[in-house]
C-alpha positions in Angstrom: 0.0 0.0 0.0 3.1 2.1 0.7 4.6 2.0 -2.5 1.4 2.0 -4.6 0.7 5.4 -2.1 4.6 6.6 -3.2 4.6 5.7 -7.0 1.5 7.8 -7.0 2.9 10.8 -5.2 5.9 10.6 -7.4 6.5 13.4 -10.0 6.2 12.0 -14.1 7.4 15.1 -16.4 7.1 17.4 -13.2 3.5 16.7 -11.8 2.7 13.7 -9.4 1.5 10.7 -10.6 -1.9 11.2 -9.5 -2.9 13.6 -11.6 -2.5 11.7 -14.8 -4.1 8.7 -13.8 -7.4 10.8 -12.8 -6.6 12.6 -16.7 -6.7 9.3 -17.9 -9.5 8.1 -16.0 -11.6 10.6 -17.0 -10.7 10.5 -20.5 -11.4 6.7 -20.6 -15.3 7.6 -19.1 -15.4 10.4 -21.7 -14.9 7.8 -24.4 -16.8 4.7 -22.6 -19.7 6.9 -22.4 -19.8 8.3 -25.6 -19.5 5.0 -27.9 -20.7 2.4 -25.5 -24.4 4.4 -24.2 -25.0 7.7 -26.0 -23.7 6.7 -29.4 -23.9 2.4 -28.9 -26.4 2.7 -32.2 -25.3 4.9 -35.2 -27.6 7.8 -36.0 -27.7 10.9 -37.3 -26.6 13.5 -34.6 -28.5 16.8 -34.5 -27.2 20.5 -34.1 -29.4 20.3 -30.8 -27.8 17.2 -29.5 -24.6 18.3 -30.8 -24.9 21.7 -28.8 -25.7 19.6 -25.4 -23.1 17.1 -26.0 -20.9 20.0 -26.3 -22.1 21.8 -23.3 -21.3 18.3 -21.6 -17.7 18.1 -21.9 -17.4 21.6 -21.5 -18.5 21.3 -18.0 -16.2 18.0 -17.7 -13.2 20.3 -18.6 -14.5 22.9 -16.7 -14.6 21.1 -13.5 -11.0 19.5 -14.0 -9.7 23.3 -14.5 -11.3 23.8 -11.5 -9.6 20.6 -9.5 -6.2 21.8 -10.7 -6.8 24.9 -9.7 -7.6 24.1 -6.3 -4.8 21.2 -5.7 -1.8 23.5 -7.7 -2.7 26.9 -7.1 -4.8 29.3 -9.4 -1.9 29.8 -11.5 -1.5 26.6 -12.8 -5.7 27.0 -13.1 -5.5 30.0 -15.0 -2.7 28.4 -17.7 -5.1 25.3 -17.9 -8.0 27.7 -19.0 -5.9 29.8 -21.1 -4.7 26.9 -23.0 -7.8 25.3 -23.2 -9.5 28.5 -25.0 -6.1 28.9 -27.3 -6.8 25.2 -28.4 -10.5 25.9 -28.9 -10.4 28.7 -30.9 -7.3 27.5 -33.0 -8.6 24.2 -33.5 -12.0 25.3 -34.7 -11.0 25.9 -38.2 -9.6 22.6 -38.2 -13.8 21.7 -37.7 -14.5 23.0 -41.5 -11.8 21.8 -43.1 -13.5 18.0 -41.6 -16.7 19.1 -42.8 -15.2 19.5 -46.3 -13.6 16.1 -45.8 -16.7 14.4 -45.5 -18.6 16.5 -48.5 -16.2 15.6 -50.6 -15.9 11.9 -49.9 -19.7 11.9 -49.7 -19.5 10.3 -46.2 -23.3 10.2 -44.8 -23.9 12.1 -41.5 -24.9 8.9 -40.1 -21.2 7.7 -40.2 -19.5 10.9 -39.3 -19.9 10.3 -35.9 -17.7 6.8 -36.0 -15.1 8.8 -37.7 -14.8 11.5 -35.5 -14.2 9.2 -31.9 -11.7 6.6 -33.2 -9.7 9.9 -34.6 -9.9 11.0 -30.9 -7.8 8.2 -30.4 -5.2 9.3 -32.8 -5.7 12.5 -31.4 -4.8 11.2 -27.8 -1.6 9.4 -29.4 -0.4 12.6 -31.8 -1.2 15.2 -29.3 1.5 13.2 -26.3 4.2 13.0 -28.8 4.2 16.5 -30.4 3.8 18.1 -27.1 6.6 16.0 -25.3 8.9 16.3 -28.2 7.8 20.3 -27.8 8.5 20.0 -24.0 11.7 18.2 -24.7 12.9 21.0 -27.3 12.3 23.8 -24.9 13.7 22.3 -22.1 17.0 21.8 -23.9 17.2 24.8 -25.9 15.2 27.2 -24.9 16.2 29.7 -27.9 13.8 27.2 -29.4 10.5 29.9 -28.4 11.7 31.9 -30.6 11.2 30.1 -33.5 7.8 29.3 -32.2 7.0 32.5 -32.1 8.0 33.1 -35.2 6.4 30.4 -36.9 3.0 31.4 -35.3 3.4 35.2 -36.3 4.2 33.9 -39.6 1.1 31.3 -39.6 -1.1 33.8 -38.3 -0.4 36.9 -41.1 -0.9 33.4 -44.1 -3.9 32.5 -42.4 -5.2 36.4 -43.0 -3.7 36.7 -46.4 -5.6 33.1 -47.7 -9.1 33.9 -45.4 -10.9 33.6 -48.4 -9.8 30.2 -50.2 -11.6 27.2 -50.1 -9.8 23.6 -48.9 -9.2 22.0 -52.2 -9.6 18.0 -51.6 -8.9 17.2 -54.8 -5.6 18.4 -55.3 -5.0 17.7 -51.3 -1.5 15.3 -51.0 -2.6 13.1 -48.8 -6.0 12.2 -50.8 -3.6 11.9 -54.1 -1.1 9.3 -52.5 -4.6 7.6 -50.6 -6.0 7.2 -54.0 -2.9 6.2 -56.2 -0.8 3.5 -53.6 -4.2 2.3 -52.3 -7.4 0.2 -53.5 -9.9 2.4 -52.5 -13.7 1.3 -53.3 -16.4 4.1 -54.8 -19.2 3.0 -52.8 -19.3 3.0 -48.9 -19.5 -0.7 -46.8 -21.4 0.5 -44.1 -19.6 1.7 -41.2 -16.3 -0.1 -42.1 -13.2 1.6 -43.2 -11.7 -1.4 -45.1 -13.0 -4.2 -46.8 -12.2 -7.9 -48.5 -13.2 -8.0 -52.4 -11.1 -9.5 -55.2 -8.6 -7.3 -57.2 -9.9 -6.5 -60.6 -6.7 -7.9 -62.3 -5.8 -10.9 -60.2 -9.2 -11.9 -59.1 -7.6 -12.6 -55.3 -9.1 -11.2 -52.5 -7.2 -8.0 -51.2 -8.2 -5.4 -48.5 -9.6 -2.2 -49.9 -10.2 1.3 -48.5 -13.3 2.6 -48.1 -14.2 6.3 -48.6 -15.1 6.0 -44.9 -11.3 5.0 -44.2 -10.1 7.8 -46.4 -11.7 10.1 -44.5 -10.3 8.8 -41.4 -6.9 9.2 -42.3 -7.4 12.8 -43.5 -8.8 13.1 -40.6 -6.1 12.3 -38.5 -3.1 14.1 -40.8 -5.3 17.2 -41.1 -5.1 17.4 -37.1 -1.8 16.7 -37.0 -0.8 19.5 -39.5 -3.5 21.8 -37.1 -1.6 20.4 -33.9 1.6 22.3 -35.4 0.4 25.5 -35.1 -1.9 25.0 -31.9 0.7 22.9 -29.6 3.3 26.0 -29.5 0.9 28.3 -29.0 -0.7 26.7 -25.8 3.7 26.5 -24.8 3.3 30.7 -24.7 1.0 30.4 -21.9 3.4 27.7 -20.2 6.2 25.4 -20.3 4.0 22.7 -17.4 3.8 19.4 -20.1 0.6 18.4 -18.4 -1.2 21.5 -18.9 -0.3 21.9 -22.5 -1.2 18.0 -23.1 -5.3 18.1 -20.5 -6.4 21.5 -21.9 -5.4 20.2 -25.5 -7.1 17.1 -25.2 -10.2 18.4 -23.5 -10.1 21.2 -25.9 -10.1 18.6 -28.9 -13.1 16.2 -27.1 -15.7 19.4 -26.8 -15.1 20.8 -30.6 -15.6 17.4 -31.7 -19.0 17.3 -30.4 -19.6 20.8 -31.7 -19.0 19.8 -34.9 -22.6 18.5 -36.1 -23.5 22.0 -34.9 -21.0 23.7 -36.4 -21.4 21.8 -39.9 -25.1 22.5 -40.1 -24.1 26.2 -40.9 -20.8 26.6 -42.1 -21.4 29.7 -44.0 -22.2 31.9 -40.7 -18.7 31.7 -39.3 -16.7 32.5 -42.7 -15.4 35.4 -40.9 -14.1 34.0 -37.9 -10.7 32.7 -39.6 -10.1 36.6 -39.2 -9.8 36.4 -35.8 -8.2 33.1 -35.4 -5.2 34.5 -37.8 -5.1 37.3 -34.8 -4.9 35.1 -32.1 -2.2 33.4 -33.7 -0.4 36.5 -34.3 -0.7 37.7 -30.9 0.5 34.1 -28.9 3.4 34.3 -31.2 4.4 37.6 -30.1 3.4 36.2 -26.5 5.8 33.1 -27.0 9.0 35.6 -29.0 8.8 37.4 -25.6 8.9 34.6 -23.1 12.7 33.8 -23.6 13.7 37.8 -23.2 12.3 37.6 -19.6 8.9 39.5 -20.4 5.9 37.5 -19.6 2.3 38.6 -20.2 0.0 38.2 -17.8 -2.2 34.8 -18.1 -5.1 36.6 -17.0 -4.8 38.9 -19.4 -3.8 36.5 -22.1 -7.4 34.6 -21.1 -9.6 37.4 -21.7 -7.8 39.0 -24.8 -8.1 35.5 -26.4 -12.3 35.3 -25.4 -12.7 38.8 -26.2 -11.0 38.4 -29.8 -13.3 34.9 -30.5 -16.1 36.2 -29.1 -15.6 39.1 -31.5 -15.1 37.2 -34.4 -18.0 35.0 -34.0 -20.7 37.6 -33.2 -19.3 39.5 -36.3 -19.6 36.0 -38.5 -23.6 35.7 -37.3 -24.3 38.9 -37.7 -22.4 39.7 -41.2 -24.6 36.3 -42.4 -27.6 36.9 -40.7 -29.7 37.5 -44.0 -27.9 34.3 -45.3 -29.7 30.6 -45.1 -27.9 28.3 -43.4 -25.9 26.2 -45.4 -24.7 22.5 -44.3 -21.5 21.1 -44.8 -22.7 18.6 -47.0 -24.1 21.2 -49.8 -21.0 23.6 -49.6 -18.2 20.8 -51.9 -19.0 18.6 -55.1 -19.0 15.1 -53.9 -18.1 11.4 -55.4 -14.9 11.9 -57.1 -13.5 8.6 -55.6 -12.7 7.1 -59.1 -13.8 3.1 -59.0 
């Protein structure tokens, strides 16, 4: 009992044990409960239900900001909070670019939902080795900020100049290497990402790719190309691995259940890139500063960051707000999966 009580009271990349294993816990009942009881059939998930499941595991996140900030102090609470925003708001573009993923693979609403939770998993695998290869970067070389900063500035000003281009799919690398090395069937299978069927020139049965499978690997390498802007910019708030690696994950859990919500009008929030490209600009100036000795206030960082979202999404509904609402599915052209 001793040394069950001292291994969990020992420190693992500078916070006790403890507080990983109730990370992971929680994590595992976020998962367990979405899959195994709310989503143990596959349906169609509404912008209502979307907007509750949301509000769910933002009050999950909520209350774990809360426990850190009681057990290490309110600064470590504030970082978490800060950092969980920065992810939000950063990570939301990466929400369309999905939703354009799955109009142009034609992939039903019923199935996006399947999609979406096993990429979590990726998510959860990504996320811990960007962020401790980050963690290990800055800790050894801590010049290494600035070229954070610098990459974020630099991300920031491209994501203003290109505000107005569409993803192209088509053209996209990933979906042109998919389509070229693989077998990738036209037609769906259900829920399954691969499937058994003879090749067309030997006649032996091969695994193929289904569109569904396509879009779960561009899935997963569109968030990883995301992470590399988002994971430095939650390191400007701080250096503390486990608060970059919760407030990321919990950021990444509540935007995926936002997303049917989010989809079901995508033309009402064309203007909020605008203020994401800000944000990014401003963290990287944040993160160039850190290694000079100046720090900006977390507190300060917190409400600049909800004041400049909150900005950019009440401009968004109310620029549109004559507009229909138009779903993800009738924005790109659809079925160009050749057979």
């Amino acid at each position: 009992m001793e040394s069950l009580l001292a291994a969990l009271t020992g420190d693992f990349l500078g916070t006790p044990v403890y507080f990983w294993v109730a990370f992971i816990a929680v994590v595992i009942g976020l998962l367990v409960f979405d899959l195994g009881i709310l989503h143990k059939e596959e349906k169609e998930i509404s912008a209502k239900e979307s907007l509750i499941l949301y509000g769910f595991y933002v009050t999950i996140a909520v209350a774990f900001g809360a426990w850190v900030w009681w057990q290490r102090g309110s600064q470590a609470g504030l970082e978490f909070f800060t950092g969980y925003l920065i992810e939000q708001s950063l990570a939301m573009d990466n929400m369309f670019v999905i939703a354009t993923i799955f109009g142009f693979l034609a992939i039903p609403r019923i199935y996006q939902h399947r999609v979406l939770f096993w990429g979590i998993l990726g998510v959860i695998a990504f996320r811990a080795i960007l962020i401790g290869l980050g963690a290990a970067l800055v800790y050894q070389f801590s010049w290494i900020l600035f070229g954070f900063g610098a990459f974020l500035v630099f991300t920031g000003i491209r994501m203003f100049s290109h505000k107005d281009e569409e993803p192209d799919i088509e053209s996209n690398p990933v979906y042109s290497f998919l389509t070229k090395r693989f077998r990738v069937t036209r037609e769906l299978s259900g829920h399954d990402f691969t499937v058994k069927r003879p090749d067309p020139k030997t006649g032996k049965i091969v695994r193929w790719l289904t569109p569904l499978g396509v879009a779960l690997i561009m899935v997963e390498t569109v968030d990883l190309i995301f992470a590399v802007d988002s994971v430095p910019a939650v390191f400007a708030v701080t250096q503390d691995t486990f608060i970059v690696y919760t407030s990321n994950i919990f950021a990444i859990l509540g935007l995926r259940a936002l997303y049917f919500a989010l989809a079901a009008a995508m033309n009402r929030f064309r203007y909020l890139q605008i203020s994401l490209a800000i944000i990014l600009v401003l963290v990287g100036i944040k993160i160039f500063l850190v290694p000079m000795g100046i720090k900006i206030d977390t507190l300060l960082s917190l409400v600049v960051t909800i004041s400049i979202l909150a900005g950019g999404v009440i401009y968004s509904l109310w620029k549109t707000r004559n507009e229909p609402d138009i779903s993800a599915e009738e924005v790109p052209e659809t079925g160009r999966l050749e057979p």
